[in-house]
C-alpha positions as CSV (number, residue, x, y, z in Angstrom):
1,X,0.0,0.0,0.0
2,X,2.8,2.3,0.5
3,X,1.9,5.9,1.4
4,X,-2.2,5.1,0.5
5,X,-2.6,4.6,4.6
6,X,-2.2,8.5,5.1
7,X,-4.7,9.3,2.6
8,X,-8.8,8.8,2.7
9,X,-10.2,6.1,1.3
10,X,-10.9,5.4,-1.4
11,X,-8.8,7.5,-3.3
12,X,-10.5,10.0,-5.6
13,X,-9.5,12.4,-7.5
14,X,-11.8,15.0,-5.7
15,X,-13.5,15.3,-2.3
16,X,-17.5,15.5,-1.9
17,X,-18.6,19.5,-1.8
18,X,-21.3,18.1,0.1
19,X,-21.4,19.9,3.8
20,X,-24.7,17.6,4.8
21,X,-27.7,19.3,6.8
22,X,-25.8,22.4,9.4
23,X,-27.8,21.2,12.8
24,X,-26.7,24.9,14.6
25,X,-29.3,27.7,14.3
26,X,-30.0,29.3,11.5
27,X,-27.7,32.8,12.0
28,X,-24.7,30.1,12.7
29,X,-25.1,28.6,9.6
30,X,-25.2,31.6,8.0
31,X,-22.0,32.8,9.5
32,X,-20.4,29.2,8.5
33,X,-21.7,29.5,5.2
34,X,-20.3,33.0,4.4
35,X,-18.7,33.6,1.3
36,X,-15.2,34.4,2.2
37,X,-15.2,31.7,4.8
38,X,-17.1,28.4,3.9
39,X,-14.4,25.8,3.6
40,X,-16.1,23.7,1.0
41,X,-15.5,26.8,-1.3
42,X,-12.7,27.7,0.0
43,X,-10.5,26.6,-3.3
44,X,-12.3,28.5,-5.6
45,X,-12.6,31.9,-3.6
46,X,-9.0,31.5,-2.7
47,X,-6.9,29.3,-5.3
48,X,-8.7,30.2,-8.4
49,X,-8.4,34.1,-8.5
50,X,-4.7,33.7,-7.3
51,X,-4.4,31.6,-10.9
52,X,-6.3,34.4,-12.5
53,X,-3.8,37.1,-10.6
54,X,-0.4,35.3,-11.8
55,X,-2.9,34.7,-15.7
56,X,-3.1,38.5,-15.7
57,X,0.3,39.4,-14.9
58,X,1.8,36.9,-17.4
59,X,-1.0,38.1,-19.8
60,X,0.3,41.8,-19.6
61,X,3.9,40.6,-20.9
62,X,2.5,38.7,-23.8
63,X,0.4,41.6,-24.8
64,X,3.8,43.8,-24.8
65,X,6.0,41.5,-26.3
66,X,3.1,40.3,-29.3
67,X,2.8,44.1,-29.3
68,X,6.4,44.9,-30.1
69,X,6.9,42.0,-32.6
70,X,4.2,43.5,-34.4
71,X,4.3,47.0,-34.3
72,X,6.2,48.2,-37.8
73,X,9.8,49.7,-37.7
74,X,8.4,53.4,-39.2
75,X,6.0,53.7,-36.0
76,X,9.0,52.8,-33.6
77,X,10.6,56.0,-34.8
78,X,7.7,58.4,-33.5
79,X,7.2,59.6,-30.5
80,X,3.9,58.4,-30.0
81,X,6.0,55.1,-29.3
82,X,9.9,55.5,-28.1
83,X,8.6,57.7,-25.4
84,X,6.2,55.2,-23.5
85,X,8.5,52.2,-24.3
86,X,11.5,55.0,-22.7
87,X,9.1,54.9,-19.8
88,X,8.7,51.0,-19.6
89,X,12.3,50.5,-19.7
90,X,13.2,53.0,-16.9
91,X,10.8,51.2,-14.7
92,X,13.5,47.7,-15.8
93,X,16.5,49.4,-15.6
94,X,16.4,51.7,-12.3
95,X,18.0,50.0,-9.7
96,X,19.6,51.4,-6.7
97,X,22.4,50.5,-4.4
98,X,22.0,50.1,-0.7
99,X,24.9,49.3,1.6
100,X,26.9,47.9,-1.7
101,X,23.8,45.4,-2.5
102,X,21.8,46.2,-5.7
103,X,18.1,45.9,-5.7
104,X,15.6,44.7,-8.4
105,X,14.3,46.9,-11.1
106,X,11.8,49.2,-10.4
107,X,9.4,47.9,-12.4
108,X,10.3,44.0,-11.0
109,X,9.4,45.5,-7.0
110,X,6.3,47.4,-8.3
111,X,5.2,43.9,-9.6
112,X,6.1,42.3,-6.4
113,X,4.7,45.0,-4.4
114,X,1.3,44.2,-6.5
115,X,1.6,40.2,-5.3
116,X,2.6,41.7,-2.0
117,X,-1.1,43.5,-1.5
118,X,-2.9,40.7,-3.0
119,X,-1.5,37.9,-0.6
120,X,-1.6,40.3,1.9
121,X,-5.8,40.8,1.3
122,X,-6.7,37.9,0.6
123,X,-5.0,36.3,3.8
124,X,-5.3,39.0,6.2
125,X,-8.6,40.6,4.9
126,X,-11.6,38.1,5.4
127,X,-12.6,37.7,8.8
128,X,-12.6,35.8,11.2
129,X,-9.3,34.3,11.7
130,X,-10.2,31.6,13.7
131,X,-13.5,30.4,14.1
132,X,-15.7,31.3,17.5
133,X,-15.6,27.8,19.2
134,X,-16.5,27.1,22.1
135,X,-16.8,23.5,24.2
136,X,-20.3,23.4,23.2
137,X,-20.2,24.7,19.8
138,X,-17.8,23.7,17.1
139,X,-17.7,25.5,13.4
140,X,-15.2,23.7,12.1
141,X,-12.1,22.2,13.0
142,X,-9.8,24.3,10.1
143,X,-9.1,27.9,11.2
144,X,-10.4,29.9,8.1
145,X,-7.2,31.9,8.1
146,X,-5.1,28.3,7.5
147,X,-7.8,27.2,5.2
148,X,-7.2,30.1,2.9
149,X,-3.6,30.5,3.4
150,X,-3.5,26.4,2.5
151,X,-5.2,26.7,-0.7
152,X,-3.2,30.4,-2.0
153,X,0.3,28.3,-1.7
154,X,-1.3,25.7,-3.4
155,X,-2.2,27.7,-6.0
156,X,1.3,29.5,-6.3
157,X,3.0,25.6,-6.9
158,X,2.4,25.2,-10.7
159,X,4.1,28.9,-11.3
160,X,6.4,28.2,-8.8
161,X,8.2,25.2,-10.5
162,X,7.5,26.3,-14.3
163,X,9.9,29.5,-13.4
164,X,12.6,27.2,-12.5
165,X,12.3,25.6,-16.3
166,X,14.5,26.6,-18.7
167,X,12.3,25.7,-21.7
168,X,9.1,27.0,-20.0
169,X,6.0,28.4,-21.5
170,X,6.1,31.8,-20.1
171,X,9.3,32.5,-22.1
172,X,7.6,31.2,-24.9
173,X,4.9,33.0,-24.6
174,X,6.4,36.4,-23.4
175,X,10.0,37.0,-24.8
176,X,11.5,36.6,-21.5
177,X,14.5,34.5,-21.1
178,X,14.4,31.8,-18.4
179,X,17.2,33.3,-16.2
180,X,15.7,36.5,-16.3
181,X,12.4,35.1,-15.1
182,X,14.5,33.3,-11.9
183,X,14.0,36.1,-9.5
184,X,10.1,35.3,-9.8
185,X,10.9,31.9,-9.1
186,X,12.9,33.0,-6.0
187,X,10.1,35.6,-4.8
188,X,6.6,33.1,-5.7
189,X,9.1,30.5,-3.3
190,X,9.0,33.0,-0.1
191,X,5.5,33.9,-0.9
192,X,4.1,29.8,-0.7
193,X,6.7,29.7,2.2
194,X,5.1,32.4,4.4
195,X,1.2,31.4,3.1
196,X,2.6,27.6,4.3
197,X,3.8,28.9,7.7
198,X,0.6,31.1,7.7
199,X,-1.5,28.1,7.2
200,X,0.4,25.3,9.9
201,X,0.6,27.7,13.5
202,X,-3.2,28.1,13.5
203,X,-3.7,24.6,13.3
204,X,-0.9,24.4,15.9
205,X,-2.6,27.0,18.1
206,X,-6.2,25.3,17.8
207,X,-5.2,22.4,18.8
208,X,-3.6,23.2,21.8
209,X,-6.5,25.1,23.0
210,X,-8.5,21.8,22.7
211,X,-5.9,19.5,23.9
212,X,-5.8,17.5,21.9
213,X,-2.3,18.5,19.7
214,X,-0.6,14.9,20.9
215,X,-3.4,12.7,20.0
216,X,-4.3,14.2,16.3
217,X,-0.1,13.5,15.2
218,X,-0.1,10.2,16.3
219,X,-3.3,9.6,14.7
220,X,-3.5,11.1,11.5
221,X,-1.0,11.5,8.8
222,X,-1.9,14.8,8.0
223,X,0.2,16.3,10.3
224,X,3.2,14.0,9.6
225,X,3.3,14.8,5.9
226,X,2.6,18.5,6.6
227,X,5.6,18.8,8.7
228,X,8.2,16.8,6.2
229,X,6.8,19.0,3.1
230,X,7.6,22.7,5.5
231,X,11.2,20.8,6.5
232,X,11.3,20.3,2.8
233,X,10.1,23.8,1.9
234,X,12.6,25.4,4.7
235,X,15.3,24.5,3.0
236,X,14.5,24.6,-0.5
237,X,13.4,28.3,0.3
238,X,16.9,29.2,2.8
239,X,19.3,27.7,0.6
240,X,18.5,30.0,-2.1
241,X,19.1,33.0,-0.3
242,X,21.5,34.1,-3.1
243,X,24.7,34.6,-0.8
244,X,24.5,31.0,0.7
245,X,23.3,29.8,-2.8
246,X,26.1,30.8,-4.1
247,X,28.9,30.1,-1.9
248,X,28.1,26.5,-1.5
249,X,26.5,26.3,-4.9
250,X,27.6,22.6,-5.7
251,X,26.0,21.4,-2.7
252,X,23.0,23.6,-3.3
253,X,22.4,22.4,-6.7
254,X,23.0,18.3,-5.8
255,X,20.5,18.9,-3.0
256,X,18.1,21.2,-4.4
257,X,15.9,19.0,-6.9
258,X,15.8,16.1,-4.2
259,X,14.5,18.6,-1.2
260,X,11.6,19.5,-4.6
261,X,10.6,16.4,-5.0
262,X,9.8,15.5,-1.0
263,X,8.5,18.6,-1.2
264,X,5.9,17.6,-3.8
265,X,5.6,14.1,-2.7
266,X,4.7,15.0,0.7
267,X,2.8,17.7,-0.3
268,X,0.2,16.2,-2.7
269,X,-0.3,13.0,0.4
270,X,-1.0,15.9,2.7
271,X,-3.2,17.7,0.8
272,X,-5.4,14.4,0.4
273,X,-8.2,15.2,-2.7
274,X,-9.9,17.9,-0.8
275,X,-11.8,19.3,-3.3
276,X,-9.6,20.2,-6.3
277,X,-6.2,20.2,-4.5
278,X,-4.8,17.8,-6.8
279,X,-5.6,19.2,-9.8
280,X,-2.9,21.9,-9.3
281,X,-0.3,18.9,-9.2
282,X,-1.6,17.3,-12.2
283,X,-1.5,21.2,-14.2
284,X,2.3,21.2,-12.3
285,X,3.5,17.6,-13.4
286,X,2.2,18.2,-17.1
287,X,3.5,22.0,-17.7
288,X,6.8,20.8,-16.1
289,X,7.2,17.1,-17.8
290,X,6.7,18.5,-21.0
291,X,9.4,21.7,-20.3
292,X,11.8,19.1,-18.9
293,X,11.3,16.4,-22.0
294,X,11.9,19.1,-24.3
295,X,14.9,20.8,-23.5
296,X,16.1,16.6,-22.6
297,X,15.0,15.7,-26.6
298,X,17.2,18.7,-27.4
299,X,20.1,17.6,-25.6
300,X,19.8,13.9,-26.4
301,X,18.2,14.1,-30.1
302,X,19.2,16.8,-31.9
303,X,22.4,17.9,-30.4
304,X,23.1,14.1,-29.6
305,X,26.2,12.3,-27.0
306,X,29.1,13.2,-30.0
307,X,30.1,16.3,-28.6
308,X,34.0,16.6,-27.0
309,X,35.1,20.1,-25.7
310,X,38.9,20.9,-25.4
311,X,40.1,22.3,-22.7
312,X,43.1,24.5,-22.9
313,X,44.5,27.3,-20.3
314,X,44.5,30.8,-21.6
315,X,45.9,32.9,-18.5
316,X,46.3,31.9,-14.9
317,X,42.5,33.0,-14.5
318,X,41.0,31.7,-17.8
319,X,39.9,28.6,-19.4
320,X,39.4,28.2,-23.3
321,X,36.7,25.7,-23.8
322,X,36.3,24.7,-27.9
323,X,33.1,22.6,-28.8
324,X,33.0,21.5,-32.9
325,X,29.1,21.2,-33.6
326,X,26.8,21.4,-36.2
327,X,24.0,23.4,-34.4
328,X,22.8,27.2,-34.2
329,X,22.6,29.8,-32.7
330,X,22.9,33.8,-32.0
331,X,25.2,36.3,-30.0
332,X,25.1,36.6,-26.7
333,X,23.2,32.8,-26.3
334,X,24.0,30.4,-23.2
335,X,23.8,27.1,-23.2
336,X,24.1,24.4,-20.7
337,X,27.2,22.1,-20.4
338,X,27.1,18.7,-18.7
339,X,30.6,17.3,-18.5
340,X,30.3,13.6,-18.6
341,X,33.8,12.8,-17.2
342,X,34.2,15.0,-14.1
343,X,32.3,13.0,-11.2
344,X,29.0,14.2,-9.5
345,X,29.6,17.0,-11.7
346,X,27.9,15.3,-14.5
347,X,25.0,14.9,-12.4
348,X,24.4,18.4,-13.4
349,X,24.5,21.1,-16.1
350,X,25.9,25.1,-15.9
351,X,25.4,27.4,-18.0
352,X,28.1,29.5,-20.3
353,X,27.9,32.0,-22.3
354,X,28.8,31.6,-26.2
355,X,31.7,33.9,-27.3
356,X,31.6,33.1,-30.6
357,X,28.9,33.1,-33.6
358,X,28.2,30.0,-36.2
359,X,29.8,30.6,-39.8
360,X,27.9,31.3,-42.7
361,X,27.6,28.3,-45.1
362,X,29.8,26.4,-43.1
363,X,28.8,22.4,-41.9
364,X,30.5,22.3,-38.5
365,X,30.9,25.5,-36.5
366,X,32.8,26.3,-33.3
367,X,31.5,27.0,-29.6
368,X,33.8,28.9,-27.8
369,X,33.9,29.9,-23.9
370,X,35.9,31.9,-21.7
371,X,35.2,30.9,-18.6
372,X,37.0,32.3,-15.0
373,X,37.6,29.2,-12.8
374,X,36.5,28.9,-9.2
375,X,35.4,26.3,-7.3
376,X,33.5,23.5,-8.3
377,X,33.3,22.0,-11.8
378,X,35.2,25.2,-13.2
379,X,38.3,24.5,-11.0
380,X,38.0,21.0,-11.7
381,X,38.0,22.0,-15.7
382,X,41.0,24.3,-14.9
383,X,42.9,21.6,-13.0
384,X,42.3,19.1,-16.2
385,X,43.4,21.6,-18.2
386,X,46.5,22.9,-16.9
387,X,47.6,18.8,-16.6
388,X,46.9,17.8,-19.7
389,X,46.6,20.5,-22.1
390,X,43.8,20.3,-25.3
391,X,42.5,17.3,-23.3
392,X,39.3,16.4,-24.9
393,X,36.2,15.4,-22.5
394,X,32.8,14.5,-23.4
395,X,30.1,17.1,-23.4
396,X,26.2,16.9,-23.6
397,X,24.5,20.4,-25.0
398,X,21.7,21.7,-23.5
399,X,20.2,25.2,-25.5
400,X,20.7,27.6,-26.3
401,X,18.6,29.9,-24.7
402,X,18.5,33.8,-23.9
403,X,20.9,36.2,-25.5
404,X,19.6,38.7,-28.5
405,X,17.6,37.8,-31.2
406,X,19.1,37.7,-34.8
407,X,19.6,41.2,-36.1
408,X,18.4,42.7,-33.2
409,X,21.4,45.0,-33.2
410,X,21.4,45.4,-36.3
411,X,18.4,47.8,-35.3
412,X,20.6,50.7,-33.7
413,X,22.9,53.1,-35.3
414,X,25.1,52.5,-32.4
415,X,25.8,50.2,-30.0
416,X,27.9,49.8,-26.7
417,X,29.4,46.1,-25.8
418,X,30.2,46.2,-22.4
419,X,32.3,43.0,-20.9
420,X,34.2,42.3,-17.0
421,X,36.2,40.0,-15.8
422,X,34.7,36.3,-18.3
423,X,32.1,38.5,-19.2
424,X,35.0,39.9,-22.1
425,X,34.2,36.7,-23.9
426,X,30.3,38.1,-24.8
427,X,32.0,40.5,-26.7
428,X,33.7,38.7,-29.0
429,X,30.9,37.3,-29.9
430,X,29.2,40.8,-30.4
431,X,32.0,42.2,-32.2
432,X,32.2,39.2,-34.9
433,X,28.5,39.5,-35.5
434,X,29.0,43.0,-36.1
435,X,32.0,42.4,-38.7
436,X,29.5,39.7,-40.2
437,X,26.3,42.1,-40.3
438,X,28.6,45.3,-41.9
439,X,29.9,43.5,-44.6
440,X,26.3,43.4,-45.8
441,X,25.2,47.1,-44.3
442,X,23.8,49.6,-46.5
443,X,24.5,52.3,-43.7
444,X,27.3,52.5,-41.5
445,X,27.1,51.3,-37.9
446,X,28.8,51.8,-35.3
447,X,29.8,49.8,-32.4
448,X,31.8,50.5,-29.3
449,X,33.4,47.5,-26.9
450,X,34.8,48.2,-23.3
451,X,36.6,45.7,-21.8
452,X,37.4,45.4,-18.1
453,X,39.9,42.9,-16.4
454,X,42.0,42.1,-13.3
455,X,43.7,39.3,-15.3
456,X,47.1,40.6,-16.0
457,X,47.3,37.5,-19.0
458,X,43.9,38.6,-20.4
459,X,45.1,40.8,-22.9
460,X,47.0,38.3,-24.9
461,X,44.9,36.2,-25.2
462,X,42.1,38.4,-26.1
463,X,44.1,39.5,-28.9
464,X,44.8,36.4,-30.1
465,X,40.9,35.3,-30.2
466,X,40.6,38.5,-32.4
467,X,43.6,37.6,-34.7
468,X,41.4,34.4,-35.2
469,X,38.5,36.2,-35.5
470,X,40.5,38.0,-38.8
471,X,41.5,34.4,-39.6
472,X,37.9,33.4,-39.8
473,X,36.6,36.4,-41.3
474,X,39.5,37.1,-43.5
475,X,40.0,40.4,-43.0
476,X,41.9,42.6,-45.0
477,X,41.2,45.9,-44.0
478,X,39.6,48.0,-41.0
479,X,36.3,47.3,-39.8
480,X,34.5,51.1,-40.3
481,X,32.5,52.3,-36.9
482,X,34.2,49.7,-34.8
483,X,36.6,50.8,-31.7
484,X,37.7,48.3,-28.3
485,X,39.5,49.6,-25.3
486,X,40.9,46.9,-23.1
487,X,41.1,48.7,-19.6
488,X,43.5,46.2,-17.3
489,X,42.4,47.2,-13.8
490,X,44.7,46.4,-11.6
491,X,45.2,50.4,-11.0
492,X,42.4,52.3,-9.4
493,X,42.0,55.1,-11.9
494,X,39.2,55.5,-13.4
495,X,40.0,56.3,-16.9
496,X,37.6,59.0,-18.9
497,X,36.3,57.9,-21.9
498,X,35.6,61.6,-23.0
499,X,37.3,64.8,-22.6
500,X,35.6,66.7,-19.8
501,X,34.9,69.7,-21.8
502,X,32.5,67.5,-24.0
503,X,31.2,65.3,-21.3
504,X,29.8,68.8,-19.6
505,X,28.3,69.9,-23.0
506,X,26.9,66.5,-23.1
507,X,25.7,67.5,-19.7
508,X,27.4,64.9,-17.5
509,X,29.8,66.3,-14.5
510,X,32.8,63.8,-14.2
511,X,36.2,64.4,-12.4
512,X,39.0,65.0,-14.9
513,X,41.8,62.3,-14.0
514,X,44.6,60.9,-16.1
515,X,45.8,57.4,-17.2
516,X,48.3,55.7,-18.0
517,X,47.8,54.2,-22.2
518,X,49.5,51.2,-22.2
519,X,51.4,50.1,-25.6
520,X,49.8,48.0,-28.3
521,X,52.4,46.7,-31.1
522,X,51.9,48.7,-34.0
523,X,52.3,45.5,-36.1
524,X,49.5,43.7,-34.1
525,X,46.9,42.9,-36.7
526,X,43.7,42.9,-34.4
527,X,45.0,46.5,-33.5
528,X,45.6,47.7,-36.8
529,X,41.7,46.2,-38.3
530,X,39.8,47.0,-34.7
531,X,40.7,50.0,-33.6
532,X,42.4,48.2,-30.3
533,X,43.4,50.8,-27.7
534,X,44.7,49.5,-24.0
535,X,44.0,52.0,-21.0
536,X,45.3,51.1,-17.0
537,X,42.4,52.0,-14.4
538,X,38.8,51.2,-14.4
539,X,36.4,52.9,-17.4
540,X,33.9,55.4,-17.0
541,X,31.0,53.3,-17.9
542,X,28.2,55.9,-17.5
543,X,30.3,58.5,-19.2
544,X,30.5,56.2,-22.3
545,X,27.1,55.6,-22.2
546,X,25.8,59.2,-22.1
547,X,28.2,59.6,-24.9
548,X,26.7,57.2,-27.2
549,X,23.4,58.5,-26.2
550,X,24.7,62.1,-27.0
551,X,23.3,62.5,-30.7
552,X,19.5,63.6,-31.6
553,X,17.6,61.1,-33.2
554,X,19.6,58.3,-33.0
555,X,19.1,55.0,-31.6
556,X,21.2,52.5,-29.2
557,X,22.4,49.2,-28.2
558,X,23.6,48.5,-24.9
559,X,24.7,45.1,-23.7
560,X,26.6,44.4,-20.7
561,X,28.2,41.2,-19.3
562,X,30.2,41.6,-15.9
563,X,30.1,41.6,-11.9
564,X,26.9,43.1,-10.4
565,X,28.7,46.9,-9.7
566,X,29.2,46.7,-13.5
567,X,25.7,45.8,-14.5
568,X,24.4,48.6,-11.9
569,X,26.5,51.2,-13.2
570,X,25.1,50.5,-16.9
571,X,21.8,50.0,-15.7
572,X,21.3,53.3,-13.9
573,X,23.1,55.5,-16.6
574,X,20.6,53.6,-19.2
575,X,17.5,54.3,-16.8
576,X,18.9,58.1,-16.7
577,X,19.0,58.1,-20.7
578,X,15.0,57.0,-20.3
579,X,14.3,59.6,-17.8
580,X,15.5,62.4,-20.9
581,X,14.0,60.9,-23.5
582,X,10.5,61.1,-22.0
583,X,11.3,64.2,-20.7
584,X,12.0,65.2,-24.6
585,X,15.3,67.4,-23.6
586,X,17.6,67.9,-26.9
587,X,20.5,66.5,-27.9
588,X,19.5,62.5,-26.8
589,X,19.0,59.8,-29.1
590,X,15.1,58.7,-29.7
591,X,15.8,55.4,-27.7
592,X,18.2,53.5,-25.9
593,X,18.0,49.4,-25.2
594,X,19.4,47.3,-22.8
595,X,20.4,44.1,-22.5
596,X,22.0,42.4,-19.8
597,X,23.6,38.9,-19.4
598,X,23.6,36.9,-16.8
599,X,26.2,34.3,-17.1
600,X,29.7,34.2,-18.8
């Protein structure tokens, strides 16, 4: 029988609505029978409209996105529709810094401040909280305020788990690249923790004031496999607080899909039929088996087991990983690596960033990472490497996912390629699809990279990826609009980018200091074709950006790929840019985008 002893029998698949004849007087049954309150309602005044409020929510993004993939180019030139879409992305790009930790977009804790009220209502507002018992008279056994807090976690479960997919519907739906949609999965986690906590002490409390706490754990396994699913739910919810996530992210990842599934298991027992409970495992277990069987057909099917990367030691603090395939795909994509030789790391898979782009009319093609080792499966790589250089190791693919559509740059008169530490291998990848994309331009583009690194050894062999990148391309002459300044940071400067005279025209105040240029050989090819300059000291990343933004009527690209100070300092000075352009003031370009990436 296994677990079938904790639940009623015989199973169904939903419990009776039927409350039978109330025997109390009419004005109790009234108050029992209330709408907010009557338990044998309770999942559709509670459970559905939380559905409908996460429906909505999704529903507004797919609206915007179907919105924007239909709207024609002309009309995205006129004010009528850079200046709203200026005002959507300010509310995604403000962020601010408190006590050197950077918050969520504006827009992301105005839409958590909107699930905030409606958990908040729904649990807090009906009344009573616990039912008016007495010795004589009994209304129930279930507090209402448990009973309602039970059935809104219950209903946050299916969105819950979808966000942790990486081939999900809501990014199918909306745009919205699985990593980007993990803080939701993080947030909807705390949320079903706190409605779970909400919904056990009253039950707790209840019981003790009858006295009878002792008796209903020993004899019913409601209790038991309530108790195991919050243990579960604890630590699936504390051990992805992000700083213990991520300093103890091996262990976190090996014991974060087990502590899910006791979760569910224990879960679904517990919850026993009553009424619909269990439908909102069967919408979870379908929505997520068919997520999880495609990106597995992906892996397994159409990138197949053939796959072998090389491994070979670029720097003290870099690792070249090489990947011949056949597949596809577009700058600034991740995919997931699962290396099949390295232990209990090939129980799971990590995600790079590509730093290269396939070849036109080419069978095979080349996937190309940079990756800074630390602990982990990365040091392990690292270790392997620096052993046994261009070891080969067998890989399984999974993706690739995010990254920027297929000539979305291509969109912007100018663009800004922003890359720190491993995040300097996004922008190879930007700066070859650039070199690809103006060989065919009408019009000339122009594109701007900023490099930042501690590595001392990073130079070199950046500069050597970009003689191969010549090598690939075969480049004979400079590329027109395209400039890269390597900035080696191990000095504290912070190196203008402009002159301050034309930064204070521009309307930006920056302190005037000095730098050091370091020396590029005059006979260095990717110099000579890219316009390579190397500064000392750290850049002045807003600066830049307000420079690019600096001409009327234009329109820019931003994409950034670095440590979190990095991606706030390009986030605010883009959110800045939005504030001008809906405020119309001259000498701005009509719209500015951002794109930030996650991984490298």
């Amino acid at each position: 029988m296994g677990m079938l002893p904790f639940l009623d029998q015989p199973v169904l698949l939903h419990s009776s609505r039927d409350a039978g004849e109330c025997t109390m007087t009419p004005e109790q049954c009234a108050y029992k029978q209330r709408y907010w309150v009557y338990w044998y309602e309770a999942d559709h005044r509670y459970a559905l409209p939380t559905v409908a409020f996460f429906m909505v929510a999704i529903g507004l993004f797919i609206i915007a996105h179907v919105t924007s993939l239909l709207t024609p180019q002309s009309t995205k030139k006129r004010s009528i529709w850079f200046r709203p879409v200026a005002f959507l992305r300010y509310l995604s790009y403000k962020t601010w810094r408190i006590a050197g930790w950077h918050t969520q977009s504006l827009g992301v804790c105005l839409l958590g401040a909107a699930g905030l009220v409606y958990f908040l209502s729904m649990m807090l507002g009906p009344r009573p909280y616990y039912w008016p018992n007495t010795m004589e008279i009994s209304y129930g056994g279930s507090p209402p305020i448990a009973t309602r807090s039970g059935f809104l976690a219950l209903a946050c479960m299916p969105f819950l788990i979808i966000l942790a997919a990486k081939s999900n519907p809501i990014t199918a739906l909306t745009g919205i690249s699985h990593e980007k949609l993990f803080v939701w999965h993080n947030w909807v986690a705390w949320a079903m923790f706190v409605l779970a906590l909400a919904h056990t002490f009253p039950f707790i409390v209840y019981n003790i004031w009858m006295g009878d706490i002792k008796e209903e754990w020993n004899s019913s396994g409601v209790w038991v496999t309530g108790v195991v699913a919050l243990i579960a739910q604890a630590w699936l919810t504390f051990m992805s607080i992000p700083w213990i996530r991520n300093r103890y992210y091996e262990f976190f990842k090996a014991t974060h899909f087990f502590m899910a599934m006791v979760f569910v298991i224990f879960l679904f027992i517990h919850c026993d039929f009553r009424m619909s409970s269990w439908d909102y495992f069967i919408a979870t277990g379908v929505l997520y088996s068919l997520s999880w069987f495609y990106s597995q057909c992906k892996t397994w099917f159409e990138h197949g087991i053939r796959h072998k990367a090389r491994l070979v030691p670029e720097s003290d603090e870099t690792l070249k990983v090489t990947i011949d395939t056949a597949m596809e795909w577009g700058p600034g994509q991740h995919v997931f690596l699962r290396f099949v030789t390295c232990g209990m790391h090939a129980l799971t898979a990590h995600p790079f960033t590509i730093c290269s782009v396939p070849q036109k009319d080419k069978e095979s093609n080349q996937l190309v990472f940079y990756i800074k080792p630390h602990g982990g499966i990365t040091g392990r790589l690292m270790a392997m490497a620096r052993k046994n250089p261009d070891v080969l190791i067998p890989v399984l693919i999974d993706g690739p996912y995010g990254g920027i559509s297929v000539g979305k740059m291509e969109e912007f008169d100018r663009s800004i390629v922003i890359g720190g530490g491993a995040g300097a291998g996004l922008t190879l990848s930007m700066i070859e699809d650039f070199v690809c994309a103006s060989s065919f331009a009408d019009e000339e583009k122009e594109l701007k990279v900023i490099v930042a690194t501690r590595d001392p050894g990073m130079r070199a062999w950046y500069l050597q990826a970009l003689e191969d990148l010549v090598t690939r391309q075969s480049l004979e002459k400079p590329v027109p609009g395209l400039s890269i300044h390597i900035h080696e940071t191990c000095a504290t400067t912070v190196v203008p980018e402009l002159k301050t005279k034309e930064l204070e025209e521009a309307g930006v105040k920056v302190q005037d200091v000095h730098s050091n240029e370091c020396s590029t050989s005059s006979e260095s090819l990717p110099a000579d074709l890219f316009a390579v300059q190397c500064f000392t000291g750290r850049p002045n990343l807003p600066a830049a950006i307000y420079q690019m933004a600096s001409q009327e009527g234009k329109s820019v690209g931003v994409v950034v790929c670095g440590p979190a100070s990095m991606t706030y300092d390009v986030s605010a000075a883009s959110a800045e840019v939005q504030s001008r352009i809906i405020a119309k003031k001259p000498g701005n370009a009509r719209e500015l985008w951002l794109h930030r990436e996650n991984f490298s």
